[in-house]
N, C-alpha and C positions, 0 to 999 in steps of 0.2 A: 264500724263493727264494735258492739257492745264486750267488753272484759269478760262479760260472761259465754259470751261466744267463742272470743277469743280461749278461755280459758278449755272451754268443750273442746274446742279443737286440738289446743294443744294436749289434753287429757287422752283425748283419741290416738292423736299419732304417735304419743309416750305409749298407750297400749300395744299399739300396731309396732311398733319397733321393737318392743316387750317379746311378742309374738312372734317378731318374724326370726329374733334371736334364737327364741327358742325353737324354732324350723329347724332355722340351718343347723344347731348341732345334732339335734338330734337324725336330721337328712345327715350331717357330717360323721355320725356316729356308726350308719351303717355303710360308710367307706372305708376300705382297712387301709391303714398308712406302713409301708415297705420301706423295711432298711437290709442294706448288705452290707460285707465286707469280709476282710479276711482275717482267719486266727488258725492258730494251733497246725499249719502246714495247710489248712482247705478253707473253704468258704462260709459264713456264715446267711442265711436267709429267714428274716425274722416279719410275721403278719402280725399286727396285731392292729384292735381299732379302739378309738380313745376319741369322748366328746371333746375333749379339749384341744385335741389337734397335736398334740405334744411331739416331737421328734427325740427319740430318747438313742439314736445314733450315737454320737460323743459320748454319751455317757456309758452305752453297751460295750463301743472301745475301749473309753479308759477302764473300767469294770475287767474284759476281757485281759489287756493289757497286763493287769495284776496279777489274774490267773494263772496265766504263760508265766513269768513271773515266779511261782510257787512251780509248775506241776510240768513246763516246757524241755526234754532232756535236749532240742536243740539250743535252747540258750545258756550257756557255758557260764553264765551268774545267774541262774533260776534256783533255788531251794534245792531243787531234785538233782540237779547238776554240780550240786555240791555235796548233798551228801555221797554223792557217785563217786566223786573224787575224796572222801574223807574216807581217813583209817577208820574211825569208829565212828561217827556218828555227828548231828549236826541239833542245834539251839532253833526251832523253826520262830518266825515273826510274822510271817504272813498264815491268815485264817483260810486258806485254799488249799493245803496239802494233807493236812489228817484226816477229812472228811472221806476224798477217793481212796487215802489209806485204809480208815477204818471200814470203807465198802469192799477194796479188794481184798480185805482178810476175810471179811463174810464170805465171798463168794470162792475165794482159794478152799478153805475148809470144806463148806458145799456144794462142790466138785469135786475133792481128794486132789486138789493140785492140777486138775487142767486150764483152771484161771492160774496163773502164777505173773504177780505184779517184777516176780527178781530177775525174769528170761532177757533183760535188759545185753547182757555181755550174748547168749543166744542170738540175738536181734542185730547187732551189729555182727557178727562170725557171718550171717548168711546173707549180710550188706541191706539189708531194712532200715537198721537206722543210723545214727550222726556220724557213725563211724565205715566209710564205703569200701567194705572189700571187696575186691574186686573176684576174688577168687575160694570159695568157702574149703574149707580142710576138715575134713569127717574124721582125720585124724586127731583132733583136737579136741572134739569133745566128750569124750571122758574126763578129761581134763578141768571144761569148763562147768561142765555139769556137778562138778565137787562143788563150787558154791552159787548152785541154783535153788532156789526153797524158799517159803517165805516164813520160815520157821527161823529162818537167819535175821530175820528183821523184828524187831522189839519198838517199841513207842509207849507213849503216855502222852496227857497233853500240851506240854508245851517243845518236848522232845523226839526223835527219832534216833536207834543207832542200831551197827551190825555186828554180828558175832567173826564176822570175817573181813579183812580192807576191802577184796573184792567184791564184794555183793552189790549189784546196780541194779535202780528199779526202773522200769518202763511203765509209763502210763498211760502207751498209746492204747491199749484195750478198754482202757475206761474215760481217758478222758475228755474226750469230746462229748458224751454222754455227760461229766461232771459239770463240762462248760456250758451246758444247756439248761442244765438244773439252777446253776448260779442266775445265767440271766432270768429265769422265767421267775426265779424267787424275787428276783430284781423287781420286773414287770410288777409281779402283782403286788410288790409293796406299795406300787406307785398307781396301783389301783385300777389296773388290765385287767377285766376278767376273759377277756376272751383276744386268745390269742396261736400260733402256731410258730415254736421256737425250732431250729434247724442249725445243726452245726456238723458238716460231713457227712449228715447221712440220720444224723442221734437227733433223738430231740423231745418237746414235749407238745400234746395238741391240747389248748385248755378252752374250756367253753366250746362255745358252738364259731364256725363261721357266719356271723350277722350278715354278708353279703349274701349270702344265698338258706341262709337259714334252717343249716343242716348241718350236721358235724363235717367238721375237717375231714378233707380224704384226700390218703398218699399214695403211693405207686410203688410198686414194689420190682425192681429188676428184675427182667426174666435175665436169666444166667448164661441163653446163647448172646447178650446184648454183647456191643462192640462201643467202641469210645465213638465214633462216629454212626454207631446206628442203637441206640438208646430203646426201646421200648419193655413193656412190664408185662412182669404175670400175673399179679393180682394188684387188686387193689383195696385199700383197708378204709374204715371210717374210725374216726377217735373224736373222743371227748372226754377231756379232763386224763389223760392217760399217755406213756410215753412207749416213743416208737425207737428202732433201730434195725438196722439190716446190717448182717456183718456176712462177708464173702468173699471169694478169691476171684471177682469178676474183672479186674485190669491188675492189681499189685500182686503181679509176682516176677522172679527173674528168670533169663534164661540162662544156662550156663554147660556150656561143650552140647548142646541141642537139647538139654534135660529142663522143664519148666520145676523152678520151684516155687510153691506155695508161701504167702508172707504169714500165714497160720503158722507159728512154733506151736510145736509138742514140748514144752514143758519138761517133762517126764524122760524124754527119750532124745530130744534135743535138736530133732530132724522138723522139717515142713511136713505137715500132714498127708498123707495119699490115700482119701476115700471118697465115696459117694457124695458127701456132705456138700452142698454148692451155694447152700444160703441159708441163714438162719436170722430169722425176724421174729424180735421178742416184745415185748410188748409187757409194763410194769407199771406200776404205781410212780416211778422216778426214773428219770433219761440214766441215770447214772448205772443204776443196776440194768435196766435192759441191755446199755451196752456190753458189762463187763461178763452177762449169762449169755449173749448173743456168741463174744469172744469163744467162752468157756465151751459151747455147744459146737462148734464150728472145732473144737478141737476133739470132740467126743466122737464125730462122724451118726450117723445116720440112729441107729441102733439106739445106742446110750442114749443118742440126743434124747430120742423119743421117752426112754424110760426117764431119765431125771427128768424133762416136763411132767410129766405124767404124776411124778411123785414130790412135785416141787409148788407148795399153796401158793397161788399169787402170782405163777410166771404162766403167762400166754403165749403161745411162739405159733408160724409159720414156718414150715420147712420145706426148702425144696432141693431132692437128689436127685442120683440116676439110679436106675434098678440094673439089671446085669445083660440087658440088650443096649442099653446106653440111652433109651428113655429117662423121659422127665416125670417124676412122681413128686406128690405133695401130702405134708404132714401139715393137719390145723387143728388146735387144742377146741374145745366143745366151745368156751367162752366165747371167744374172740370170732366163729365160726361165720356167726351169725353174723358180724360187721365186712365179711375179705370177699369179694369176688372177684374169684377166678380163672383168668382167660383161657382157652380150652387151648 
């Protein structure tokens, strides 16, 4: 065989290998690669698809890891858990806790305090959070409610401090929605465009699903669901847009046969008691959906609807009970066109 044969051939099969490279990623590119795990108290479920194949697992961990870190009130060395325990106030180092700060003063404001990031000492009194009481005293909170506000919380950037020792913030209203915004920011540094972030419930849907070539679509709990029998009443499509569902569908407690709600009232200092059985917001950022999802879910029915209504940029699903104990649905015009409905 002549060199120049030899050289064709070889010429060929250097093409053909070229080619078949380029196949498989691009075949590889419309398979989404799944990572899980756990953070912030619940699960984390992250889609996304990438030609390169990449596993960005360890690194969502130790990313997440940090988070907790800044914004975790169960970790008793976490930023938040310090300044809980400080007289006045605390030197931050980690780049994870003023962002959710500076979002739940946005949205405490525009709510008139039914987002309230300080109901933290609230949250433990009715045994929701680090601290398990076993038994809530209604007698107590006038008491507690002297330093509830987030008007008691002052910051700038590299500080946080309180007008009171006691003042403790909670971040469970917003930050599983913040932890979702950090990873998807992550992702798409690393050059994701198309992806679907989940952390609890919060999250963000970016690009399209390339598996089936349609946008991402969620499920939305129907409100009679049970821990063991799961099913939905609507369902939503997104692209490039973040999702959350906030509701009283398993957390809450019982106490002498009375069910309370893990929604705090803020304002009055009690577990909610109305219509209001789910609110799914829909935002530009996981962060604010969660913390307007929170916020609504504390308004009940009514309000809800008017602050959407009068709120540029917030999209929600609502669903209550009317006063036979039927199931009724609230959907903003926007978003309308993306949720259907189970009857």
């Amino acid at each position: 065989m002549s060199n120049r044969v030899k050289n064709s051939i070889y010429s060929l099969a250097l093409v053909a290998a070229v080619a078949l490279v380029w196949w498989w990623r691009n075949r590889a590119s419309d398979r989404p690669i799944k990572i899980e795990g756990a953070t912030m108290g619940t699960t984390y479920n992250i889609t996304y698809f990438d030609k390169q194949g990449r596993d960005f697992k360890p690194a969502v961990d130790s990313l997440l890891a940090v988070v907790n870190q800044a914004i975790n009130t169960y970790d008793i060395e976490s930023e938040i858990s310090r300044f809980n325990q400080a007289e006045t106030g605390l030197r931050l180092s980690l780049p994870y806790l003023l962002p959710p700060l500076r979002k739940a003063h946005e949205i405490a404001s525009a709510t008139q305090g039914a987002f309230d990031p300080t109901v933290m000492p609230l949250v433990n009194h009715w045994g929701f959070g680090y601290k398990k009481t076993t038994r809530p005293d209604s007698t107590k909170l006038d008491s507690i409610r002297e330093f509830i506000g987030f008007e008691k919380v002052q910051y700038n950037q590299d500080s946080i401090w309180k007008s009171d020792p006691r003042v403790q913030l909670d971040f469970g209203g917003i930050g599983q929605g913040y932890g979702a915004d950090v990873v998807t920011d992550f992702l798409r540094k690393k050059g994701i465009a198309n992806m679907l972030v989940e952390i609890g419930g919060e999250g963000m849907a970016v690009g399209t699903n390339l598996s089936s070539g349609k946008p991402w679509e969620l499920g939305i709990l129907d409100p009679n669901s049970t821990r063991d029998s799961l099913f939905f009443k609507a369902y939503v499509a997104l692209e490039d847009q973040s999702f959350t569902t906030s509701g009283n569908y398993f957390n809450y407690r019982v106490v002498d046969g009375k069910k309370y709600s893990h929604t705090l009232n803020p304002q009055t200092g009690f577990p909610v008691e109305h219509s209001l059985l789910s609110a799914s917001v829909f935002a530009r950022d996981a962060t604010t959906a969660d913390g307007w999802a929170t916020a609504l879910m504390v308004m009940g029915p009514e309000k809800a609807i008017a602050q959407v209504k009068a709120t540029p940029g917030l999209e929600a699903f609502l669903i209550y009970s009317d006063s036979t104990g039927a199931l009724r649905t609230f959907v903003t015009d926007k978003i309308s066109s993306r949720i259907r409905i189970n009857p």
